[in-house]
C-alpha positions as CSV (number, residue, x, y, z in Angstrom):
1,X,-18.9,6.1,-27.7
2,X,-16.9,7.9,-24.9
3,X,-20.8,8.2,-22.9
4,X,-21.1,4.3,-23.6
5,X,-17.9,3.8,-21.9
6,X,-18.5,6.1,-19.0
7,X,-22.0,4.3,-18.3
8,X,-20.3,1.1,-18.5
9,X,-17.7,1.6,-16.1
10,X,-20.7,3.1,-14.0
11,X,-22.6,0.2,-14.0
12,X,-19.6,-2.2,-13.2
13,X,-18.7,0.2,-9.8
14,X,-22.0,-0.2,-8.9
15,X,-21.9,-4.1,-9.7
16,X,-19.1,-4.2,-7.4
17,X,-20.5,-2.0,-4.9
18,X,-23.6,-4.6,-4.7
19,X,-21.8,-7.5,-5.3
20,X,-21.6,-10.3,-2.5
21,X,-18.3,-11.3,-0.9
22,X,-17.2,-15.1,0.3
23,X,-13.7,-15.5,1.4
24,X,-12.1,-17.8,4.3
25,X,-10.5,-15.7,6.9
26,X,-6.6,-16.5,8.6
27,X,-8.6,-18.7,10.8
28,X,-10.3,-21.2,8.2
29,X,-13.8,-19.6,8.4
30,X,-15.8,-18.9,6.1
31,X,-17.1,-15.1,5.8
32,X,-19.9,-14.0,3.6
33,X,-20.8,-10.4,3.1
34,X,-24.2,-9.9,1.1
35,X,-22.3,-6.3,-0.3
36,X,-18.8,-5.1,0.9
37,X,-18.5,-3.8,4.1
38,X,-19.4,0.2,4.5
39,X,-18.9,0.3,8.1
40,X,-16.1,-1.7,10.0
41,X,-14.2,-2.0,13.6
42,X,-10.3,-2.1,13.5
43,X,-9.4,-4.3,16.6
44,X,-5.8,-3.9,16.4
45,X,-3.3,-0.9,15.2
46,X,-1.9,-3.1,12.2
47,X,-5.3,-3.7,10.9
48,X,-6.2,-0.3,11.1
49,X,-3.2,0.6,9.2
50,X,-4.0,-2.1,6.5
51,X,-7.6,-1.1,5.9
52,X,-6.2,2.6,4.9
53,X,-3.2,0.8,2.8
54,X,-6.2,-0.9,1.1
55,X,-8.2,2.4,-0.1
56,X,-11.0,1.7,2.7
57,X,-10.2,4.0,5.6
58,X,-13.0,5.9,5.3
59,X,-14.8,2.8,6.0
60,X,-13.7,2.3,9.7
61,X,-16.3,3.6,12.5
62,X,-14.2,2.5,15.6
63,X,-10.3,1.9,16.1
64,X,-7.9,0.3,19.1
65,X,-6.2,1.8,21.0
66,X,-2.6,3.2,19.8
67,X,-4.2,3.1,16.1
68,X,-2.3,6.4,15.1
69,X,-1.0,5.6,11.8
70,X,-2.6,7.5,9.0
71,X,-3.0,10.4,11.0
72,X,-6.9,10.4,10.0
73,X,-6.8,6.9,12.4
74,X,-5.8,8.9,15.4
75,X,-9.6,10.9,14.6
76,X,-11.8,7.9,14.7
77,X,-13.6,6.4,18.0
78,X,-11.7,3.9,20.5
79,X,-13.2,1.2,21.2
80,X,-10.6,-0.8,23.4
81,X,-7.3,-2.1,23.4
82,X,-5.7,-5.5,23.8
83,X,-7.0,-5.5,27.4
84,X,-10.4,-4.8,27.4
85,X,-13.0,-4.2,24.5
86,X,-16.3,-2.2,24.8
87,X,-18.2,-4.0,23.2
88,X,-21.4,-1.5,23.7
89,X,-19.5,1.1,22.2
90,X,-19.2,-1.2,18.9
91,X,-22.6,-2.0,19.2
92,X,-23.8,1.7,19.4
93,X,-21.2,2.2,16.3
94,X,-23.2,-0.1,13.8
95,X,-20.5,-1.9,11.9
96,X,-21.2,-4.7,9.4
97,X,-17.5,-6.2,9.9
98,X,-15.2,-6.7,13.0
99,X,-11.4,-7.1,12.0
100,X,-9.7,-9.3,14.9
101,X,-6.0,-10.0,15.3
102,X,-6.4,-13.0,16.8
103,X,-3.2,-13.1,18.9
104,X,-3.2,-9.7,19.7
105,X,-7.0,-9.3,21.5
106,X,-6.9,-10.8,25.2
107,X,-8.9,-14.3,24.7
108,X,-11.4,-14.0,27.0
109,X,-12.5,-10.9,25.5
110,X,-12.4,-12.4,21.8
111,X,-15.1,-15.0,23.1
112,X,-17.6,-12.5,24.2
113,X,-17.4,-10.7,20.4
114,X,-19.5,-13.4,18.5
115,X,-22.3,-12.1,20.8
116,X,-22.4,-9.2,18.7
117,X,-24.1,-10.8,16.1
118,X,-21.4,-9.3,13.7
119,X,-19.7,-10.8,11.0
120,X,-16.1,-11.4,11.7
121,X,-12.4,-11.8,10.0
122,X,-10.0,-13.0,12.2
123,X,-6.6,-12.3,10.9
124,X,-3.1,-13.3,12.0
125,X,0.0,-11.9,9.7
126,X,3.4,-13.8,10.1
127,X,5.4,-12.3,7.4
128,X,5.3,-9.8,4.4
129,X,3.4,-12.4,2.2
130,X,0.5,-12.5,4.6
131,X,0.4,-8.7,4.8
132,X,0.2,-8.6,0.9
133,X,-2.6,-11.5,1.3
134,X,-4.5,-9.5,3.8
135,X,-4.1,-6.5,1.8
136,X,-6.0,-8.6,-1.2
137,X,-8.7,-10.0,1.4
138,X,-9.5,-6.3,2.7
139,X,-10.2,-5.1,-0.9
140,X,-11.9,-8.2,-1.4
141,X,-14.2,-7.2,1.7
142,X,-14.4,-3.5,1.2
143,X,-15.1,-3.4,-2.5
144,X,-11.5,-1.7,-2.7
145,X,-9.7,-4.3,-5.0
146,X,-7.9,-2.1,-7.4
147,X,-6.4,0.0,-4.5
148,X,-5.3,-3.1,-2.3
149,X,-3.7,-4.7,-4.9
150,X,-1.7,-1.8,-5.7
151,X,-1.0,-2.1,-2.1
152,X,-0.1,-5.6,-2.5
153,X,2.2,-5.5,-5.6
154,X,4.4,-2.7,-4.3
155,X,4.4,-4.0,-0.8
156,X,5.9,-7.6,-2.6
157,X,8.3,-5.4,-5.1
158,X,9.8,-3.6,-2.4
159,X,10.4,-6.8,0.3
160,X,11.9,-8.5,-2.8
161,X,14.2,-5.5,-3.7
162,X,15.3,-5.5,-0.1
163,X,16.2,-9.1,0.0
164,X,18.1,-9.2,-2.8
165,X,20.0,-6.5,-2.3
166,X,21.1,-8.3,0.9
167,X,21.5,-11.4,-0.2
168,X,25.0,-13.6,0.1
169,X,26.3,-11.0,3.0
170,X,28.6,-12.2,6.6
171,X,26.3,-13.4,8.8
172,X,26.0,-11.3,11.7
173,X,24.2,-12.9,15.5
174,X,20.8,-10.9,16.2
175,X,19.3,-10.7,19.7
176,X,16.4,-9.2,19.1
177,X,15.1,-7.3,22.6
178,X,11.2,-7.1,22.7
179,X,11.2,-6.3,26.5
180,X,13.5,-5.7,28.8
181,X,12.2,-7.1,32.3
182,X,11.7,-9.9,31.8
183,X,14.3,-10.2,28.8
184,X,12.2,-11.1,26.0
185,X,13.0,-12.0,22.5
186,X,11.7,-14.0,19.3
187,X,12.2,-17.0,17.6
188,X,12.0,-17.8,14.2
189,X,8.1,-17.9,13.7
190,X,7.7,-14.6,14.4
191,X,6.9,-11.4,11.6
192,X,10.8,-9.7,13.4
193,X,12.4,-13.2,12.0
194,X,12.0,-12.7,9.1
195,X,13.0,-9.4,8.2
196,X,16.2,-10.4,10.4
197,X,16.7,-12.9,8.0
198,X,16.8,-11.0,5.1
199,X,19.2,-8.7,5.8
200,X,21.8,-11.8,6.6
201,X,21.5,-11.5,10.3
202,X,20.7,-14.8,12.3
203,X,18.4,-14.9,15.2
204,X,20.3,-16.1,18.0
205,X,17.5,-17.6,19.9
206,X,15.4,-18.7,16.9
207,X,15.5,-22.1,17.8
208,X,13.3,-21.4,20.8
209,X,9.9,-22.9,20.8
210,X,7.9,-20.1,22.0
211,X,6.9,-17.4,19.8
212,X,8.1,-14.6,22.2
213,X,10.3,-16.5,24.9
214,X,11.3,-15.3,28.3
215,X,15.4,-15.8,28.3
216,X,17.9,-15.1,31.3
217,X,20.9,-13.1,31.3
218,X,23.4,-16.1,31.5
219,X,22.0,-17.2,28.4
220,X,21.9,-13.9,26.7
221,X,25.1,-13.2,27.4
222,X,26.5,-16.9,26.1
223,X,24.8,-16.2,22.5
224,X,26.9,-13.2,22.5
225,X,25.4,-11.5,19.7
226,X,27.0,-8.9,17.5
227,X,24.0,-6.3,17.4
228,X,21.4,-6.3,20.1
229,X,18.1,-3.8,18.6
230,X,14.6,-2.9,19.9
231,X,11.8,-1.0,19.3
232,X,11.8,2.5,21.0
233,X,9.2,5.4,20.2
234,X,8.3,8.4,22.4
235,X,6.0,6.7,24.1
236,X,7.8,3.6,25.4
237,X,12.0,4.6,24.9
238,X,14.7,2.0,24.4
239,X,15.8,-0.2,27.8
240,X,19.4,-1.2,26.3
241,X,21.2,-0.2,29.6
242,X,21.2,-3.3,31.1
243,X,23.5,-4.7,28.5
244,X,26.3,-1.9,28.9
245,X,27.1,-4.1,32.1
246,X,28.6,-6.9,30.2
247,X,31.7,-6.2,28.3
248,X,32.1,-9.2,27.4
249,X,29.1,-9.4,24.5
250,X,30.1,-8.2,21.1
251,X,27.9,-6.1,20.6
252,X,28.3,-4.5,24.0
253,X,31.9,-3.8,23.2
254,X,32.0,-2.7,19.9
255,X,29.0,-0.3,20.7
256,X,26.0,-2.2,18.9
257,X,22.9,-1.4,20.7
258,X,20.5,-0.3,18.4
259,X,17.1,1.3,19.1
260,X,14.8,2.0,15.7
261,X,11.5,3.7,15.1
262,X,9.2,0.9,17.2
263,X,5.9,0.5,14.7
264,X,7.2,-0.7,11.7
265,X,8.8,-3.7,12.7
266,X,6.3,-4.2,15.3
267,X,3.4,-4.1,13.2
268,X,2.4,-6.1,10.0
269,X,1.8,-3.6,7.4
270,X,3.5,-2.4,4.2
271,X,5.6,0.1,6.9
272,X,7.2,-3.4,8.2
273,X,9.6,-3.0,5.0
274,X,11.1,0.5,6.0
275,X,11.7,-1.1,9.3
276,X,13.1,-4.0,7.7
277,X,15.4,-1.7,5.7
278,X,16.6,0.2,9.0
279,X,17.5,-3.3,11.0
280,X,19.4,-3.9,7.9
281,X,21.1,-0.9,7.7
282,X,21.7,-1.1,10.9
283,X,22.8,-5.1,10.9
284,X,25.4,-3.8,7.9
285,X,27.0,-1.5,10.2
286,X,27.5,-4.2,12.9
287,X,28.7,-6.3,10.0
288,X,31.8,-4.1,9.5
């Protein structure tokens, strides 16, 4: 009985393993795989990150730039960043997918990639629910179903946990600061939003059209937000200093410039959550 078993779940790994794939990519296109991938390109961080959350690192050949998260990333071959993409070095790599962040990858270079003769996903993540959808497509395209949806469910678990256990607090004003010269922020259609959102904060220049407008200091300043944060890592610190010169800002007075560990909110993976939960913490302490 227990060897009938054992042969049966055999055979249905390697029905799964031979199994075709059809899914419609963040774009609208449709993607066909004649078995799951065995041997794809990462061209962005994020997606790197998301093929590992979704059991199939060991499936990537070639990485971006900056794709250091699992450390096992950090080991594979760069192909590019969001610059320039070598697209002989993906060639010479012999993948059977290309994973494209579609806003991410400078336009002219994502033109020249169908010339690869690959099959491509293009992806764009705006919030937690996409990175739980993506986590679904990846094990969809890798074979790796059981592992991304683990990925998925505990990815959706913790976001809701978070939310509710900041729900019905003060609103507090948010300038979010994604760079500092120019002055750059978000509005409310970006991934940063939302997580703001959750904790009770409210994006001061949400309203703004652009995804990532350019905003002067006059108008800065008259938002006078209560906490200004940013991204800082080793590599590329916190540029808060140019606020200290107005005393006037809330936040600026009461000592509410915030710097917090620069991937996880920046990127659109299940670590977006623990950066969520540090803005929060840190929009709580503004908050009192």
């Amino acid at each position: 009985m227990r060897r009938g078993l054992a042969l049966a779940g055999l055979l249905a790994g390697l029905f799964n393993a031979s199994a075709s794939v059809t899914l419609q990519d963040d774009a609208g296109q449709a993607l066909t795989l004649a078995i799951p991938a065995r041997r794809a390109v990462a061209l962005s961080p994020h997606l790197t990150e998301l093929v590992f959350a979704a059991g199939a690192g060991d499936r990537l050949v070639g990485v971006m730039r900056y794709s250091d998260f699992p450390a096992e990333a950090a080991k594979l071959p760069v192909v590019g960043d969001a610059f320039a993409i070598n697209l002989e070095a993906i060639a010479g790599l012999r993948p059977d997918l290309l994973l494209v962040w579609t806003s991410g990858v400078n336009p002219r270079q994502q033109q020249r990639l169908p010339s690869l003769g690959l099959p491509l996903y293009a992806s764009e993540i705006n919030n937690v629910a996409g990175i739980a959808q993506t986590l679904r497509q990846f094990g969809r395209l890798f074979g790796t179903d059981r592992a991304a949806e683990a990925a998925a469910r505990q990815t959706e678990s913790r976001w809701s946990a978070l939310r509710e256990h900041y729900a019905g607090r003060t609103p507090v004003r948010v300038f979010y600061q994604l760079w500092h010269e120019p002055l750059m922020t978000i509005n409310d259609q970006h991934g940063i939003a939302e997580a703001i959102s959750a904790c009770g904060g409210i994006n001061v220049f949400g309203k703004q059209t652009a995804l990532t407008p350019t905003v002067g200091w006059e108008a800065a300043i008259a938002a006078d937000p209560q906490i200004v944060v940013t991204g800082a890592d080793a590599s590329e610190p916190a540029q808060l200093d140019a606020w200290r010169r107005f005393n006037r800002v809330d936040a600026v007075r009461r000592g509410q410039l915030v710097a917090l560990p620069g991937h996880r909110l920046a990127r659109m993976t299940p670590a977006f959550v623990d950066g969520a939960q540090a803005l929060c913490e840190a929009i709580d302490r503004a908050r009192r």
